[in-house]
C-alpha positions as CSV (number, residue, x, y, z in Angstrom):
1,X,6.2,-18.2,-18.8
2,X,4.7,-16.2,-21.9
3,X,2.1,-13.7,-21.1
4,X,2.5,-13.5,-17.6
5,X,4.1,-10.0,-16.3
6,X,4.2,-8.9,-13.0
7,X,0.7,-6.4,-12.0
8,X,1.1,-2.9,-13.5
9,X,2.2,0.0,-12.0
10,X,-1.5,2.0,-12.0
11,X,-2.6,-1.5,-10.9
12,X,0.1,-1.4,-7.9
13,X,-0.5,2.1,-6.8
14,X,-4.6,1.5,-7.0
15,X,-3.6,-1.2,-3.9
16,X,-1.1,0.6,-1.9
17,X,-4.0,3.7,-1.8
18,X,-6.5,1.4,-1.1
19,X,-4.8,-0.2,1.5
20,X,-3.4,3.0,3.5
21,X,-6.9,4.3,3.3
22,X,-8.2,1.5,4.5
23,X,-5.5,1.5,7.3
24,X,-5.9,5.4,7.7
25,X,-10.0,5.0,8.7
26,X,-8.9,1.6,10.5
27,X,-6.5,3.7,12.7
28,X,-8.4,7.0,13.4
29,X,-11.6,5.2,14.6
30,X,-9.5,2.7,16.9
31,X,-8.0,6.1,18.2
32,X,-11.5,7.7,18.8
33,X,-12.6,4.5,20.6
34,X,-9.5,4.8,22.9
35,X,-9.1,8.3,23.4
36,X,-12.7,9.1,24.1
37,X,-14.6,6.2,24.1
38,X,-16.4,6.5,20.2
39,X,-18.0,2.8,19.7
40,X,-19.3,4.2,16.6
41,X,-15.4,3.7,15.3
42,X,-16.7,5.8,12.8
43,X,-13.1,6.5,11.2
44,X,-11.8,9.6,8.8
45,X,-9.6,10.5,5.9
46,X,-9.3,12.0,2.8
47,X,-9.2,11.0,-0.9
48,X,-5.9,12.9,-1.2
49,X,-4.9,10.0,1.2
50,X,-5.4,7.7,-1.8
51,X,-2.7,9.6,-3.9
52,X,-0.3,10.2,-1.1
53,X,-0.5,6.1,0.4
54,X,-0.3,4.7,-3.3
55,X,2.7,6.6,-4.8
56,X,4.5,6.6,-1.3
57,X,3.5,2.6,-1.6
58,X,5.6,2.6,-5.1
59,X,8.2,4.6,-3.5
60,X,8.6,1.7,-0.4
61,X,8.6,-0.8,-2.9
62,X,11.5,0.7,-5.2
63,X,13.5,1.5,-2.1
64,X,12.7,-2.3,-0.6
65,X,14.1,-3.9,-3.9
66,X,17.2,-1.8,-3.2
67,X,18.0,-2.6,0.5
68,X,16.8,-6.1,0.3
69,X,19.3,-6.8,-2.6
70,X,21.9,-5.3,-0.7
71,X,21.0,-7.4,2.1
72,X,20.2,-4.5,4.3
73,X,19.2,-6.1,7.9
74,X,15.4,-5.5,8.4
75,X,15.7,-3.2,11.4
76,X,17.8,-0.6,9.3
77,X,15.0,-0.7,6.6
78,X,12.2,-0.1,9.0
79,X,13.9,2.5,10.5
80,X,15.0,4.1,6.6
81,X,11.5,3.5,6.1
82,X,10.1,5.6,8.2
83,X,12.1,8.2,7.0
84,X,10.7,8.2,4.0
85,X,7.5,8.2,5.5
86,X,7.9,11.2,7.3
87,X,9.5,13.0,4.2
88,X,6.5,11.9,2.0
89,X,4.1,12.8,4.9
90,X,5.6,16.4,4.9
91,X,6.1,17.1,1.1
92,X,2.5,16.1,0.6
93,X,1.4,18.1,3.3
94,X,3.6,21.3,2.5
95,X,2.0,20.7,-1.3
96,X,-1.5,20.4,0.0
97,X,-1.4,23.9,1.9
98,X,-0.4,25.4,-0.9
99,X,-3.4,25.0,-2.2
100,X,-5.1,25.2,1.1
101,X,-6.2,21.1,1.1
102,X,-4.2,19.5,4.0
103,X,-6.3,17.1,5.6
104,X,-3.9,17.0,9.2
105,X,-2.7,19.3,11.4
106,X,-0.5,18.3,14.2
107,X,0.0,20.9,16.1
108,X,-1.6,20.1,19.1
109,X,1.0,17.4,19.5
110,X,4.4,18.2,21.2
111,X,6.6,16.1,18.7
112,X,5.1,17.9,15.3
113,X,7.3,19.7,12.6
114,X,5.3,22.3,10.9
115,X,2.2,20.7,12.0
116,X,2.7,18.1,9.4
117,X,4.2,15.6,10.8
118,X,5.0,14.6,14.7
119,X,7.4,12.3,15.9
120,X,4.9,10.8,18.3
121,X,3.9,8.8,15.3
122,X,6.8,6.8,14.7
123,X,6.3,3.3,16.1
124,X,3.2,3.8,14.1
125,X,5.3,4.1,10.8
126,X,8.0,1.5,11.7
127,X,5.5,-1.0,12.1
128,X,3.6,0.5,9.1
129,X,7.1,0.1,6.9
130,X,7.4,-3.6,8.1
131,X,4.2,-4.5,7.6
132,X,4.1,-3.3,4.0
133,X,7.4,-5.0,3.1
134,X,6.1,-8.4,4.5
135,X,3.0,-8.4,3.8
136,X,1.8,-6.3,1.1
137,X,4.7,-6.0,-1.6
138,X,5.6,-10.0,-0.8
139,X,2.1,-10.4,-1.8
140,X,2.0,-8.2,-4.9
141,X,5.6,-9.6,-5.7
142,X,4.1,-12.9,-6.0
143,X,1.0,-12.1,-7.9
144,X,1.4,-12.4,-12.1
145,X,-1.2,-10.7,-14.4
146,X,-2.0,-12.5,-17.1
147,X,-2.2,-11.2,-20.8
148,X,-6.1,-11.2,-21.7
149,X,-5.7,-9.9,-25.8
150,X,-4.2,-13.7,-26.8
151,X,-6.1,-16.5,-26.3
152,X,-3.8,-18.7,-26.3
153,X,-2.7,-17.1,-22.6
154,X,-6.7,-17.3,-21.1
155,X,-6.5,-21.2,-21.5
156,X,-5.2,-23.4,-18.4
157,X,-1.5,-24.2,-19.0
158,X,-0.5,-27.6,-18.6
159,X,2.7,-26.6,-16.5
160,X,0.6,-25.1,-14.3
161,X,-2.1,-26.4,-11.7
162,X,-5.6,-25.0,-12.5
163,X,-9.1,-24.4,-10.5
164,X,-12.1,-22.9,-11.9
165,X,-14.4,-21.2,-9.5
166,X,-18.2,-20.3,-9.8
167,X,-17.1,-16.6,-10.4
168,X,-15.2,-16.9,-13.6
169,X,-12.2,-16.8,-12.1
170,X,-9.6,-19.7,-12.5
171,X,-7.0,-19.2,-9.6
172,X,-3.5,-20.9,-11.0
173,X,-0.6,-21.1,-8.3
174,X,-1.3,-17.8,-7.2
175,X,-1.6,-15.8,-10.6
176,X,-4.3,-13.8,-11.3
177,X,-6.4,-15.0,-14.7
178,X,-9.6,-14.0,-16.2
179,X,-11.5,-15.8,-18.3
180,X,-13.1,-13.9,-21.7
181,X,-16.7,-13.3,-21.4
182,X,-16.8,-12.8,-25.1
């Protein structure tokens, strides 16, 4: 179809932070609540978070496209995933103290490297991986942006099945339009 391109990279990366952050918070107040009882679940992070989940989110998504088209079975890609997890975790982390701006410290845990990552993490990461593959990038994979400078692109196509909603929206088989205020 003309116009329609899968969502840009900066558009891509914007949701992968998002959604680790979001995750990140999620996690450390569900941790406070069982650990020592915090019904505040009053979770923490950091906006470097946004930077490390997002391009480690393009990273996954690259390294997906590869195992999945050489049929890689699903358990040997969680378990590469978290890999990469781990080796983003720490390379962010060693960068951060350079500058005296990492946000962790796992020392107090018996599994840690460095402090930067630990090991008791890991089912946390595996399910992490498998989650993003499923969920996230099959939804992003699916999701079209459409062109806004023509037109031509903003109207309903007749191949397609349109629905205008209050919001100025028009949802169309799962692509993302917007229609021109102008």
């Amino acid at each position: 179809m003309e116009g329609l391109q899968s969502l840009p990279t900066l558009l891509r990366l914007y949701i992968y932070g998002l959604h680790g952050y979001f995750v990140e918070v999620t996690f450390t107040a569900l941790w406070d609540l069982i650990a020592v009882g915090n019904f505040r679940l009053q979770g923490c992070s950091s906006i470097w978070s946004l930077a490390i989940y997002g391009s480690c989110g393009l990273a996954l998504e690259k390294l997906s496209k590869k195992l999945r088209d050489k049929n890689v079975p699903i358990y040997f890609r969680a378990l590469i995933y978290v890999m990469l997890i781990y080796l983003w975790e720490y390379t962010s982390g060693t960068l951060l103290r350079l500058i005296s701006a990492c946000p962790w410290d796992y020392e107090e845990f018996r599994y840690n490297v460095s402090g930067l990552i630990t090991l008791e993490y890991a089912p946390f990461w595996l399910v992490t991986g498998i989650l993003t593959e499923r969920i996230i990038m099959g939804r992003l994979e699916q999701l079209r942006w459409v062109g806004v400078g023509n037109k031509k692109n903003l109207e309903p196509q007749s191949t397609l099945s349109s629905s205008s909603s209050a919001n100025g929206f028009a949802s169309t088989n799962g692509l993302i339009k917007m229609k021109r205020t102008d």
